[in-house]
N, C-alpha and C positions, 0 to 999 in steps of 0.2 A: 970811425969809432964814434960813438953815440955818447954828448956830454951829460950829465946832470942834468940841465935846465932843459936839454932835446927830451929826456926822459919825464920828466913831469909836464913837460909838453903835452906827451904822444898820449899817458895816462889823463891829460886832462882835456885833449882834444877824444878821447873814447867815451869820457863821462857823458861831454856836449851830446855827442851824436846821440846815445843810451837817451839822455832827454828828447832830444829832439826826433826820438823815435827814428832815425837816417839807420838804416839798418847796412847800407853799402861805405857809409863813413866809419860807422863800427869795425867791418869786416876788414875794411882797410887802413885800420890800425891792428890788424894782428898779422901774425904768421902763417904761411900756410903749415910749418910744422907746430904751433901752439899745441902747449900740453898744460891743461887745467887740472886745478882740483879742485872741484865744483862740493860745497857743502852737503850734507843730505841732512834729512831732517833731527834724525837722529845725534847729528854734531860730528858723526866722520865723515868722509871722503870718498868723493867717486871720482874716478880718472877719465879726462873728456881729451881724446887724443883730435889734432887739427883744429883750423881756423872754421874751418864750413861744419863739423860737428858742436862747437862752440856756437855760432851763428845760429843752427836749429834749436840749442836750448833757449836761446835771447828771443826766438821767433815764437815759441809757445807761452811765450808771457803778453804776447800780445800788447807789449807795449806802447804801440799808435793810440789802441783804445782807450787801457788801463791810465796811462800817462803818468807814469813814476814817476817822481822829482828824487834824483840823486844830487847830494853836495859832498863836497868833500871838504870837512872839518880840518884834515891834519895833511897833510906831507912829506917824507921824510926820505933823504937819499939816503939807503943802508950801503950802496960802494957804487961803482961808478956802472955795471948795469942793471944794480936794484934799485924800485924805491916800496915804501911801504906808503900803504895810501888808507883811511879811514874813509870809508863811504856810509853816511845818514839816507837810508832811506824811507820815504813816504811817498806813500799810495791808498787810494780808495779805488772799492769794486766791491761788485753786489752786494751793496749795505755793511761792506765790513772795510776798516782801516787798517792799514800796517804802517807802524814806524819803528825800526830796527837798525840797527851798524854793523858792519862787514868792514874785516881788515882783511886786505888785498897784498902780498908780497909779490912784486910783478919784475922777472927778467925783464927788461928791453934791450935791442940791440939794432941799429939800423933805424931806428924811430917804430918799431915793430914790436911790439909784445908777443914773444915766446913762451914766458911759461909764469903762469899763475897760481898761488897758493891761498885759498880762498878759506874763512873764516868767521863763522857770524853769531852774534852775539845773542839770537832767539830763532835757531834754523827751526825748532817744530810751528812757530806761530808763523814763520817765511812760507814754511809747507802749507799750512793748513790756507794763509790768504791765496797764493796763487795755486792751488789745488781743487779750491770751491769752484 
């Protein structure tokens, strides 16, 4: 059974790899059954079933290049395998800046993230920076 502190662990050894551009340290903090729901621009929701369909959305942002810098301001055990995590992000790419927040409701269990409910506080300007 997966503590508290395992779980903001697992959520903050994802963040690392996400910076570090480690795309196999990513993959292997999630599930192979992961069920996301990835923001759209619009402000709802699209459903990204599996870890390796997950894994293709994080590979089209090309992250090695772009080089995002994610921190995580706040978080917060909501029971014992939620936590709620506030993610600040910042990036530049072709002459244009993104700085934005996404709040994250993240299952874990096993040290694994299962299922993600994703949330962000300027998805059309999230769209438009990594869409140019």
């Amino acid at each position: 059974m997966s503590t508290q502190p395992d779980n903001a662990a697992t959520v903050r050894a994802f963040i690392e790899a996400f910076n570090a551009a480690d795309l196999p340290a990513m993959a292997a903090c999630l599930a192979d059954g992961l069920v996301a729901e990835v923001t759209k621009k619009d402000g709802s929701t699209r459903q990204v079933a599996g870890g390796d369909a997950y894994m293709k959305l994080i590979e089209q942002l090309d992250i090695a290049t772009v080089q995002p810098i994610l921190t995580i301001p706040q978080i917060a055990d909501v029971n014992e395998n939620q936590v709620l995590v506030m993610i600040e992000v910042r990036a530049e790419r072709k002459g244009r800046k993104l700085h934005n927040f996404a709040a994250y409701l993240m299952t874990i269990r096993e040290r694994k993230i299962e299922r993600i409910w994703m949330v962000e506080a300027l998805p059309a300007e999230s769209d438009a920076f990594w869409s140019a």
